[in-house]
ZAMARPA-70014 format. One record per residue (C-alpha): z negated, x negated, y. Coordinates in steps of 0.001 Angstrom, whole numbers, plus 524288, in hexadecimal, padded with zeros to 5 digits. Layout:
<rs>
{{Z; X; Y}}
...
</rs>
This chain:
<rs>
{{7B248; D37AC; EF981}}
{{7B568; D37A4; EEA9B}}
{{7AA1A; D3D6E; EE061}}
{{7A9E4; D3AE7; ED452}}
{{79F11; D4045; ECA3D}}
{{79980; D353A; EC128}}
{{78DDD; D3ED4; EBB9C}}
{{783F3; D48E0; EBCE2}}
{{79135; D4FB7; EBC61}}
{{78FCC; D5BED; EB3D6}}
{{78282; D58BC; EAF00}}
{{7753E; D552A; EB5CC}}
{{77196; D490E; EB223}}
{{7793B; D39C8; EB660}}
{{77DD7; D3DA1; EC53D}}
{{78755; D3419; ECA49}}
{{791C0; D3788; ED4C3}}
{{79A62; D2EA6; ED982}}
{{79F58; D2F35; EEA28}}
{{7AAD4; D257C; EEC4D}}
{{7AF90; D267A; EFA93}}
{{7B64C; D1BA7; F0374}}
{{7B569; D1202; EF6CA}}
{{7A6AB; D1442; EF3CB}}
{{7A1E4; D172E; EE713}}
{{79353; D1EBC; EE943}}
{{78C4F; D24A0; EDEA0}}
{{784A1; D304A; EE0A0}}
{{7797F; D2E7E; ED6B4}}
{{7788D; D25D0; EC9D8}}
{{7730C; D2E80; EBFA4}}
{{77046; D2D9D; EB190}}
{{77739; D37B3; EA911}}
{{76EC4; D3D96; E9DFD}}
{{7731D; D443D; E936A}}
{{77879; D4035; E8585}}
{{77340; D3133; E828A}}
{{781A9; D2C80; E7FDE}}
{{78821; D3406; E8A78}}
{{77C12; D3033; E93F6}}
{{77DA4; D224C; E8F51}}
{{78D26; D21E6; E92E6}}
{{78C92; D27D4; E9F04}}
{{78022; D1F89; EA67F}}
{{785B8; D1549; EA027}}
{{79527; D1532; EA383}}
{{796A1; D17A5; EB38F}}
{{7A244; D1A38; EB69C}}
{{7A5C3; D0E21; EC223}}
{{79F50; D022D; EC181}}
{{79212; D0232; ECAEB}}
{{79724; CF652; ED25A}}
{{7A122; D0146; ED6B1}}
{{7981F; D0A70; EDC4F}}
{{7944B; D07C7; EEBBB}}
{{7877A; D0EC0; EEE21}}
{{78068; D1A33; EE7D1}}
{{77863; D256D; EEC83}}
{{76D29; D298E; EE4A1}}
{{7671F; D3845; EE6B2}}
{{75B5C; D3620; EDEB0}}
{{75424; D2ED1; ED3E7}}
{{756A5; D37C0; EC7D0}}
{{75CDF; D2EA6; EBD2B}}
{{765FA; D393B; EBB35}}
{{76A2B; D3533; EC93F}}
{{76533; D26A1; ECB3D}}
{{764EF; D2243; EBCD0}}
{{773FC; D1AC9; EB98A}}
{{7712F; D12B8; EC5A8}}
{{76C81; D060B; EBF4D}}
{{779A7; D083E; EB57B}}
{{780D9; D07C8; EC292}}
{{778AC; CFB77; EC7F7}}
{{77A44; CF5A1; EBA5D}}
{{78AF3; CF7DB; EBB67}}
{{78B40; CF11C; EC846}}
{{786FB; CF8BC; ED421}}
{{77FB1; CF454; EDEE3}}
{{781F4; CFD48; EE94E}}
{{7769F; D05C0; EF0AD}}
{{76F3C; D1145; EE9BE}}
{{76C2C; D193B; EF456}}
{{7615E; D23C4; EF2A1}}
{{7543D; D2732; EF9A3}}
{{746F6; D1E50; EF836}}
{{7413B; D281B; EF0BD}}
{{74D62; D295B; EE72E}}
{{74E17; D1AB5; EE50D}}
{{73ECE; D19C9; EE2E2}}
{{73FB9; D22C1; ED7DD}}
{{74B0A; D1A65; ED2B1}}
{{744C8; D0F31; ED1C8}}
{{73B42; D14E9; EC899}}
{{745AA; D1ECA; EBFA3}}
{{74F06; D1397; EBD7A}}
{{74676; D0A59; EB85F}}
{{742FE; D14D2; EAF35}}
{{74FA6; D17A1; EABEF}}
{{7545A; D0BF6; EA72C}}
{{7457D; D09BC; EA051}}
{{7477E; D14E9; E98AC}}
{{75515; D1360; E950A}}
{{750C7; D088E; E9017}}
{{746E3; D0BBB; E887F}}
{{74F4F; D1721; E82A1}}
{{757E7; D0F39; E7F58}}
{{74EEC; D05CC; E773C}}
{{7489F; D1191; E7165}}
{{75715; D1656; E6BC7}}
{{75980; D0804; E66BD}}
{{74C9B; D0611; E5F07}}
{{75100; D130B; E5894}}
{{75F07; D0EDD; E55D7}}
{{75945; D02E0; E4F2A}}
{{74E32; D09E2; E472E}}
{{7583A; D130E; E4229}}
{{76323; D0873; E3E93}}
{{756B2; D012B; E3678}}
{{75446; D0E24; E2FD8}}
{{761FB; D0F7D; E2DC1}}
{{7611B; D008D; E26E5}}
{{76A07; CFBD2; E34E8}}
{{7626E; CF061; E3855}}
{{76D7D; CEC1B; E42FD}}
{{7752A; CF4A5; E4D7C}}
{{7750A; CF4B6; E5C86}}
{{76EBB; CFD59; E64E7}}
{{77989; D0015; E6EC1}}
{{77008; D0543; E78B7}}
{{76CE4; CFED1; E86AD}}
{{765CD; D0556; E920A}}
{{770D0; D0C1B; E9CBD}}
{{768B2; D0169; EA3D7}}
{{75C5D; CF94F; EA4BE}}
{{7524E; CF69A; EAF9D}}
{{75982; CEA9B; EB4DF}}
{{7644C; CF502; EB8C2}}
{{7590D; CFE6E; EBF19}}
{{7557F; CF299; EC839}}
{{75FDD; CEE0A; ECC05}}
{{7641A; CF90A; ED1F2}}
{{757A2; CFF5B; EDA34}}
{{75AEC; CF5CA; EE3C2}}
{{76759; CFD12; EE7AC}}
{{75EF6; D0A97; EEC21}}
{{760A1; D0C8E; EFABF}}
{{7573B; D1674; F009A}}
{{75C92; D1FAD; F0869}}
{{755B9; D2A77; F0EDD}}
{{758AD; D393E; F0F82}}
{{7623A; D3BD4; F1A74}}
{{765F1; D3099; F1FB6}}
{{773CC; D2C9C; F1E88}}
{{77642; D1F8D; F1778}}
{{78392; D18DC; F1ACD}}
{{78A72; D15BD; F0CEC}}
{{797DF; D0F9A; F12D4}}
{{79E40; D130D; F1FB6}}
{{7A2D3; D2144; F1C94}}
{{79929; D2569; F1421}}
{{78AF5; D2867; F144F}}
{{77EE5; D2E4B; F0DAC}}
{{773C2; D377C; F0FAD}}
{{76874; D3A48; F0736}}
{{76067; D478B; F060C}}
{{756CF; D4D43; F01B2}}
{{7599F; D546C; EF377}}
{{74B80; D5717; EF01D}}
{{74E9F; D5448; EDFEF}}
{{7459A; D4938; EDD78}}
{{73E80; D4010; EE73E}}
{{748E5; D3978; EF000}}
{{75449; D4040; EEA52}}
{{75EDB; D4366; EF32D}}
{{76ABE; D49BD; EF52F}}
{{7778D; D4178; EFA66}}
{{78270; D4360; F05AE}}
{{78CE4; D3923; F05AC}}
{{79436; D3B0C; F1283}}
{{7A123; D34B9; F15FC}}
{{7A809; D315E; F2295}}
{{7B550; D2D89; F22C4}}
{{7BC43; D2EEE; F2EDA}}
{{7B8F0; D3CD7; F3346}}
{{7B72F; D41DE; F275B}}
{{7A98C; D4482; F21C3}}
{{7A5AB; D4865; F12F4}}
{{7984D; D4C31; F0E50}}
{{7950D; D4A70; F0141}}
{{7880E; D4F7C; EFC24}}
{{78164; D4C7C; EEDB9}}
{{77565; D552B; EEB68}}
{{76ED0; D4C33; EE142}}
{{76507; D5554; ED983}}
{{7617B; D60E7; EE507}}
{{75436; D62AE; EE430}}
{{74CD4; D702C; EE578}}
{{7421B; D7581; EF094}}
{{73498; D765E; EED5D}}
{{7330F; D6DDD; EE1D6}}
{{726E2; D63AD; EE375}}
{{72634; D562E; EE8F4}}
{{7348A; D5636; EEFE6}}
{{73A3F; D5BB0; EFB76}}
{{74458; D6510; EFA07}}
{{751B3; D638F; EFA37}}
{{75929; D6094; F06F6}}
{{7645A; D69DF; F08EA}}
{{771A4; D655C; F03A5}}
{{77704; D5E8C; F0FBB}}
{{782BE; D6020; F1614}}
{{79211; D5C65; F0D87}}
{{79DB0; D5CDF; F0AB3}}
{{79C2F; D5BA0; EFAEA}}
{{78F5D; D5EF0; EF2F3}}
{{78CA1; D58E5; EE4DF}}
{{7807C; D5EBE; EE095}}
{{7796D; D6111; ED4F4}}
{{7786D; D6CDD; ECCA5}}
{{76C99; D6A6A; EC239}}
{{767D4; D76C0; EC467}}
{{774F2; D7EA1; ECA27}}
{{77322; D893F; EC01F}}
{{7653D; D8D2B; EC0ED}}
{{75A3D; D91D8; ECA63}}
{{74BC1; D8BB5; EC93F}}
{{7401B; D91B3; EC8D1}}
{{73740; D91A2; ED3C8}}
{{72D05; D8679; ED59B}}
{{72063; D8EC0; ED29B}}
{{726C9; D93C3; EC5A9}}
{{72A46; D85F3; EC275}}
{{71C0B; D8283; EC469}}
{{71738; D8F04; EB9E0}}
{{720EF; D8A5B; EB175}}
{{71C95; D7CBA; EAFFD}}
{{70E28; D8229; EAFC4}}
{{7120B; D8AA5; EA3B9}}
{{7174A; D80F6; E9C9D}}
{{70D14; D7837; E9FA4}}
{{702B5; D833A; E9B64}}
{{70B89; D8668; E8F0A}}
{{70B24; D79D4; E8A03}}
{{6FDAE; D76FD; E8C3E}}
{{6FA4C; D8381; E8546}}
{{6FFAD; D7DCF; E79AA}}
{{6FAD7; D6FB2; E7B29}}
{{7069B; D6B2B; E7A2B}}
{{70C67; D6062; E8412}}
{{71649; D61B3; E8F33}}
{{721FF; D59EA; E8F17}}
{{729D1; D58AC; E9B19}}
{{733AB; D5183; E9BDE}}
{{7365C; D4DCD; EAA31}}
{{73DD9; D44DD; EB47E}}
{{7365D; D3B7A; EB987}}
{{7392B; D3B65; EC679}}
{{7374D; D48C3; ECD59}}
{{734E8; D50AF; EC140}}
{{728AF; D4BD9; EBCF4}}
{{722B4; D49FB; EC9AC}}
{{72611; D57D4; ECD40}}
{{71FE4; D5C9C; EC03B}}
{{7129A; D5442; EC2A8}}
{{71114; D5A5D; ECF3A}}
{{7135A; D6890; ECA1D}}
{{70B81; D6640; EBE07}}
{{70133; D61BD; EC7BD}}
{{70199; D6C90; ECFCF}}
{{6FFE6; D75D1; EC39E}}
{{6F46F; D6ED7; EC083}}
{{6EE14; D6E87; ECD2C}}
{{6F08C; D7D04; ECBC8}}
{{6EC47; D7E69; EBE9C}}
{{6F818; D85E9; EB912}}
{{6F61A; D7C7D; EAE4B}}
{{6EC71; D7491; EA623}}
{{6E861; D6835; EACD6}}
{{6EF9E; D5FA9; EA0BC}}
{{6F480; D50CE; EA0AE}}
{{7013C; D4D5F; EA7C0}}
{{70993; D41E6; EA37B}}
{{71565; D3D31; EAAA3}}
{{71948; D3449; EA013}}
{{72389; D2B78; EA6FE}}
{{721D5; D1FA7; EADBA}}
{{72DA4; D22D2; EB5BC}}
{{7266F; D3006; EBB53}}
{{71AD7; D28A4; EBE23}}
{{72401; D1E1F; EC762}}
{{72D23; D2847; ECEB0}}
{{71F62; D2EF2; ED1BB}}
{{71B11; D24DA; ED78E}}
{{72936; D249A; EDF12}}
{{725E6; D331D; EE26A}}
{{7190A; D2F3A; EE8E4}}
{{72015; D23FC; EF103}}
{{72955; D2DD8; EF82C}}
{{7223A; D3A8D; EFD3F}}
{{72BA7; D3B86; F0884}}
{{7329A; D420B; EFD42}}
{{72A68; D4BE8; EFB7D}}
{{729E5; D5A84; EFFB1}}
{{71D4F; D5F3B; F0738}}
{{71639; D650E; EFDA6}}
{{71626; D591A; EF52C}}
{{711ED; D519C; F027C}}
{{7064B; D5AF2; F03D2}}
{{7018E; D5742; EF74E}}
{{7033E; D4987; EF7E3}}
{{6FD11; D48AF; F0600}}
{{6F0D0; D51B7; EFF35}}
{{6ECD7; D4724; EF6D2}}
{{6F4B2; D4B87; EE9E5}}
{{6FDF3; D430D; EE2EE}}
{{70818; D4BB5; EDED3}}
{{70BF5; D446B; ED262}}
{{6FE1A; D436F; ECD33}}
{{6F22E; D49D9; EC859}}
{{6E691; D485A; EBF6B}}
{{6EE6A; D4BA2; EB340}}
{{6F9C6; D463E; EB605}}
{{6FBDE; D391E; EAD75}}
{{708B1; D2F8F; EB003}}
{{70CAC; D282E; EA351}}
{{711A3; D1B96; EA61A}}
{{70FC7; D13E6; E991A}}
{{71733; D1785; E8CC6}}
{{70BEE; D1627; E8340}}
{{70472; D2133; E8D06}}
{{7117A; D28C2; E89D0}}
{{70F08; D2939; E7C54}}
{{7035F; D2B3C; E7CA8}}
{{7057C; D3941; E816C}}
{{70947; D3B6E; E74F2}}
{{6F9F0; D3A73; E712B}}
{{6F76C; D43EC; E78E8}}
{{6F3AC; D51CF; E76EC}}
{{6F820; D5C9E; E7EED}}
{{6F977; D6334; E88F3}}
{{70055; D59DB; E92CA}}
{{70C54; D578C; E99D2}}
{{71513; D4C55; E9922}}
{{71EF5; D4A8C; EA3C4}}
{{728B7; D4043; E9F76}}
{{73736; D3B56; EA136}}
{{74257; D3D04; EA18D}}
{{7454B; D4969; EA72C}}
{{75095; D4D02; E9E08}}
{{74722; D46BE; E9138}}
{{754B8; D3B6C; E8EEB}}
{{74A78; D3126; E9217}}
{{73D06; D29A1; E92F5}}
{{7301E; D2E1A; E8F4E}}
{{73164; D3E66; E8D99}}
{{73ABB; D3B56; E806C}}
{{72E4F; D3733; E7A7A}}
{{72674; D410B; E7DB9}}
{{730D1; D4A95; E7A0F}}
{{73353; D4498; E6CCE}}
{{72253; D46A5; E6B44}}
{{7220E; D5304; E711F}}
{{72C78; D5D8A; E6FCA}}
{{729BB; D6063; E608C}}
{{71D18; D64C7; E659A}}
{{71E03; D7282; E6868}}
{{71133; D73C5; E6E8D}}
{{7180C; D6A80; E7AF8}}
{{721D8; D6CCE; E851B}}
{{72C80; D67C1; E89F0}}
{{72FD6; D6837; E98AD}}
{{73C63; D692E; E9DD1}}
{{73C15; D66F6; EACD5}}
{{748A3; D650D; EB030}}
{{75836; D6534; EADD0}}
{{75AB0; D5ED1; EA046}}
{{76A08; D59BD; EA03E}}
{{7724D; D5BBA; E9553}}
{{76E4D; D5436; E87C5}}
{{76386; D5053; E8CAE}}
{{7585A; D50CA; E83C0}}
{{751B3; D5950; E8F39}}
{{75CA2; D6378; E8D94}}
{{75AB8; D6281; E7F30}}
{{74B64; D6642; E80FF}}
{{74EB5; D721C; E8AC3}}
{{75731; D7767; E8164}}
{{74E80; D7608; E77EF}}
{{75447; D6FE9; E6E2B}}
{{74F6B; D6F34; E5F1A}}
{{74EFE; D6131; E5EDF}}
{{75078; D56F7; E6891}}
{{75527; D48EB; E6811}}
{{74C0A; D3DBF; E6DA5}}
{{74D19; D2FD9; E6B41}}
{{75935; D351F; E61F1}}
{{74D4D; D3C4D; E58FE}}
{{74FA0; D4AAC; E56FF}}
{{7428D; D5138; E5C0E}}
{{73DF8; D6018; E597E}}
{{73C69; D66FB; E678D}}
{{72FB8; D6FF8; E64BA}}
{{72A17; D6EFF; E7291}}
{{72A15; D7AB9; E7CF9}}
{{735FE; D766B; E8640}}
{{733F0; D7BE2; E9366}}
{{73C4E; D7A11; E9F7D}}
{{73B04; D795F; EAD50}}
{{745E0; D76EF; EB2DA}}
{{741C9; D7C4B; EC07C}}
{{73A26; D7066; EC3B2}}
{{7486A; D6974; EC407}}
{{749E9; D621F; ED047}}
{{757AC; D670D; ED1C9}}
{{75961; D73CB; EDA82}}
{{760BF; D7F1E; ED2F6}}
{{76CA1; D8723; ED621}}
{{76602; D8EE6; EE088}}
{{7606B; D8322; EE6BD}}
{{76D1D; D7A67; EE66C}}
{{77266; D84A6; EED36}}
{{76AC9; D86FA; EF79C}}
{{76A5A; D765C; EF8D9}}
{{779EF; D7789; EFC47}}
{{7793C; D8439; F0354}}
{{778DB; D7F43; F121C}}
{{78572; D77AA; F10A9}}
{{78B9F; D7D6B; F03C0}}
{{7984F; D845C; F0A01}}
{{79E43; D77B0; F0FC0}}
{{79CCE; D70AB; F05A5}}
{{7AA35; D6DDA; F0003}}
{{7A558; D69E3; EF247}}
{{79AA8; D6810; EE8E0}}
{{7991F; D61B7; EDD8D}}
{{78DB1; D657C; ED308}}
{{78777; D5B05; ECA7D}}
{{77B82; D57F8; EC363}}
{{77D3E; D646A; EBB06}}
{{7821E; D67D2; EAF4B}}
{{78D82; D734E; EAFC2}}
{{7847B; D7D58; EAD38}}
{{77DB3; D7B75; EB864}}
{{78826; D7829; EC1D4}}
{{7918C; D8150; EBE02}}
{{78A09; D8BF7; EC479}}
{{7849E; D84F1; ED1CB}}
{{7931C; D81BF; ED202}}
{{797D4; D91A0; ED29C}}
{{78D12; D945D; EDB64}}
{{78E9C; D8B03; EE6E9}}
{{79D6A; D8ED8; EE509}}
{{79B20; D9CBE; EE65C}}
{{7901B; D9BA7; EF075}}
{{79526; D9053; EF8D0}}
{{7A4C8; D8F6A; EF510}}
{{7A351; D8359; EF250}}
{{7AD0E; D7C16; EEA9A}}
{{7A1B9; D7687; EDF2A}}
{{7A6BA; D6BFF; ED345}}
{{79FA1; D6816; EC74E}}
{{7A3B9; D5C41; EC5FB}}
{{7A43C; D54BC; EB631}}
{{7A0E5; D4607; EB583}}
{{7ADAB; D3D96; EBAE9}}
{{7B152; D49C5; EC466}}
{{7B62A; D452C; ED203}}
{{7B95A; D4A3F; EDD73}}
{{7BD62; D460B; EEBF7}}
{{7B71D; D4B94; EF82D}}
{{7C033; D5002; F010C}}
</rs>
């Protein structure tokens, strides 16, 4: 069993892993990469084997990060399986459509400012040299290719070499993967964590333990830091909430649309029903929230009990009185009308796309708002830009001022931490011969990687992007 590490290598955003063993070619994940435009543009772009090449792939959950290169790889020629669970491929059938709307709408908003500045500039010809990574032709032609699988059950993929699905508790359906091959009488056990959830978050169940292996690549998003507990997360958000209402300014969060914001509704919710703070208008402004939603409500066998309970009492746990989805764009603007206070939860997570650039670009000079940081912003992203607080900020290729509050939450993350990761690989850490950290930038490997060496004497490698290695 060869691997071979194609991204998410190094960094946290574009995971792709490649397995070849017995003459297969699997792919562990097919993720965008987001970062710099042009370097984001070459990379999804440019894989590195043709996809008529590839023989199956195995998806751990619905994050474009993880799913979102897939119709690239349907588009170059594959046709093989896309395993993943119901749930997982549900949610995919809504964020890929997205995907390729909005990269196609970017993309028309970048040329219609090309051309306005060449007739400025007295250029009344030129080409645009810009075309979507792909289009919604490419999206539908390759849903088809999802297989469901269901968590722990072993799913023949060729004669020696099979595949289990469980339980990683990151987002609904998400899982973590074991590849195990038989040749002979030799068996190898090769585990991928996708994104390790955390215990006690809403909605999902927790994590299942790390099962048994041989080899371990896991993520390390959070390998350098600790969260705070849940019920300080929740007085966090509240002061925000309360600090920017005091002001009458507007709150600006910038979210993932799958799992983020419908974690956030329910908490927000559940401050309200509490009245830690001012019953105030909600808006989920994205029609791609408002669809996986509805995806959330169709599998509650996902869910942990508490979110049951409420759901079997009567509540809808993605909805209350002032809660407002925004499905048409001229509603979208309008918000602009608006006077404060209110919320507006809107994606992308990481602010490189879709709705939340506009209401950055009409917001952040402000500095009566806030901005909302819920999550891990990769490198040159204009998220990471906005938690570093930057001066000015590029959107739409416009320099902006950055006047509004930035605050950050990163505990709501649905990635466990150091001390969580470790305790995920704990009850089979010491015979584990090798793991390999991904889905984090140096920073944050580099020190998961000296503690599971120290703790577990484990032999640990960060691998960079093109790294291979053979299983022995």
């Amino acid at each position: 069993m060869k691997l071979t590490f194609r991204g998410a290598a190094q960094t946290v955003t574009g995971s792709l892993h490649e397995v070849t063993v017995d003459g297969q070619r699997l792919l562990l994940d097919c993720g965008l990469y987001q970062g710099k435009r042009k370097d984001s543009f070459e990379r999804n772009r440019h894989l590195p084997w043709p996809g008529s090449s590839v023989d199956s792939v195995i998806l751990s959950h619905a994050h474009i990060d993880h799913s979102g290169n897939l119709p690239s790889l349907g588009r170059d020629g594959y046709s093989g399986p896309i395993h993943t669970t119901a749930a997982t491929a549900d949610l995919c059938g809504t964020m890929l459509p997205d995907s390729a709307y909005l990269q196609e709408r970017d993309v028309d908003f970048v040329m219609k400012r090309q051309r306005r500045r060449r007739k400025l500039q007295g250029q009344e010809n030129g080409e645009d040299g810009l075309e979507p990574l792909y289009r919604l032709a490419d999206v539908e032609a390759i849903l088809p290719l999802f297989q469901h699988v269901r968590y722990s059950e072993a799913k023949q993929l060729s004669d020696t070499l099979s595949m289990e699905l469980f339980d990683a508790g990151h987002l609904l359906g998400s899982a973590c993967v074991r590849l195990t091959h038989r040749q002979q009488e030799k068996t190898q056990r090769l585990v991928f964590s996708g994104d390790v959830g955390r215990c006690c978050l809403p909605i999902l169940r927790d994590p299942a333990p790390m099962p048994e292996c041989d080899y371990l690549i896991m993520e390390s998003t959070y390998g350098n830091r600790l969260h705070s507990k849940e019920q300080l997360v929740m007085e966090k958000l509240a002061d925000v909430v309360n600090r920017t209402c005091e002001r009458g300014g507007r709150l600006i969060v910038p979210a993932f649309a799958v799992g983020r914001t419908q974690q956030l509704v329910l908490m927000l919710h559940q401050l309200t029903e509490r009245k830690a703070i001012p019953n105030m208008p909600i808006f989920v402004d994205s029609p791609m929230a408002l669809n996986a939603t509805e995806a959330y409500r169709r599998h509650p066998e996902c869910y942990d009990e508490e979110t049951r309970a409420f759901l079997e009492n009567g509540n809808d746990p993605f909805g209350f009185s002032r809660l407002r989805y925004v499905r048409d764009v001229s509603e979208s603007k309008g918000l602009n009308d608006l006077r404060g206070p209110f919320v507006v939860i809107s994606a992308s997570g990481m602010c490189e796309a879709g709705r939340i650039l506009h209401h950055l670009r009409n917001n952040i000079t402000d500095s009566k708002n806030t901005v909302l940081i819920t999550g891990f912003q990769a490198e040159h992203t204009l998220g990471r830009r906005i938690v570093e607080k930057q001066t000015e900020v590029s959107i739409f290729g416009e320099p902006v001022r950055l006047r509004a509050e930035v605050a950050v939450l990163n505990e709501l993350s649905g990635h466990a931490d150091q001390g969580e990761l470790m305790e995920w690989i704990k009850p089979h850490a010491r015979q584990l011969k090798g793991v390999f950290l991904v889905h984090g930038e140096l920073e944050q490997s580099q020190p998961l990687a000296a503690l599971i060496r120290e703790t577990y004497g484990v032999d640990v490698h960060i691998p960079a992007r093109g790294d291979h290695f053979t299983l022995q």
